[in-house]
N, C-alpha and C positions, 0 to 999 in steps of 0.2 A: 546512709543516714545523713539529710542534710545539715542538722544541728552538729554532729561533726566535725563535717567538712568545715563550717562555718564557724565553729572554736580554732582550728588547724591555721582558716587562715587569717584568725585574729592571732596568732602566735600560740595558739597552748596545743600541750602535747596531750593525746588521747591515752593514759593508762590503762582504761578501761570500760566498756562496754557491756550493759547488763548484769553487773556484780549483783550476784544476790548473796543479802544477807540473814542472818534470822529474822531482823525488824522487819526489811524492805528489801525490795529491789529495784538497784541503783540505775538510772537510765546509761547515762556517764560520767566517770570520771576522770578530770582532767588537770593538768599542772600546767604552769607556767611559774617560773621562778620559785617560788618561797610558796606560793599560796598552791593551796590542793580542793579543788572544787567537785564538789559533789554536784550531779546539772540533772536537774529536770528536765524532762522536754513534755510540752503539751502542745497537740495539735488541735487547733478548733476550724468551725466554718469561721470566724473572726477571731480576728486579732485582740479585740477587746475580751473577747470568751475563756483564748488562751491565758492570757494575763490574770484572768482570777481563777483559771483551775486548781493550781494548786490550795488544797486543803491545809490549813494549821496544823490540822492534826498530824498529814504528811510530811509538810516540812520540819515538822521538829523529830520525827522519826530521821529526817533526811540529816538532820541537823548531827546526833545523836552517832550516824554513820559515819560522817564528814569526820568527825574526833577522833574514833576510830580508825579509821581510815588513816588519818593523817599519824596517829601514835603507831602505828602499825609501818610509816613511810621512814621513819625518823634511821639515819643512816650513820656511823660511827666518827665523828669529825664533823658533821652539819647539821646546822639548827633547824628543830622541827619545821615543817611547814604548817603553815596559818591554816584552818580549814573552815569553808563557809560551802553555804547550798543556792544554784543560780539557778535559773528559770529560762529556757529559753521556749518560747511562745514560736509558735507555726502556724501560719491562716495561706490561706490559697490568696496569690496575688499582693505578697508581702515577704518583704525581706523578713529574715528572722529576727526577732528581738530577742535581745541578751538582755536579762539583767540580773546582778548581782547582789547576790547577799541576801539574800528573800530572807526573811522572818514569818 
């Protein structure tokens, strides 16, 4: 999976892959330091396409897990991790775009 690869080698670590939950199911999950990302991935013929696939109504399911997620991470001696839901877009003839925080 390219959006993977291409979190790994922005530095975050892959926890997870395909987590399904009762709401959804989670494309990946990934950490790097403190924060715990919930990541969409949407492939389109454009890049512009990708960028507005995700649905409001997904991301706040996404959102919802992310909390979840993150209460579920929380380790005896370190502070929870922060949890938010990213987006990475996929188009043929384009690097992948990250971005974070989607609402």
């Amino acid at each position: 999976m390219w959006a993977a690869l291409w979190l790994q080698a922005q530095g975050w670590r892959i926890v997870a892959r395909r987590r399904r939950m009762p709401m959804i199911e989670i494309d990946i999950v990934a950490r790097r330091g403190d924060v715990l990302a919930v990541v969409e991935v949407k492939q389109r013929p454009t890049l512009e396409a990708a960028l507005c696939a995700l649905k409001p109504e997904a991301a706040l399911r996404l959102q919802r897990a992310a909390v979840q997620l993150a209460a579920e991470a929380v380790r005896p001696g370190r502070p929870a991790p922060s949890a938010r839901v990213d987006l990475i877009a996929l188009a043929p003839g384009h690097w992948p775009r990250h971005i974070a925080g989607v609402q």
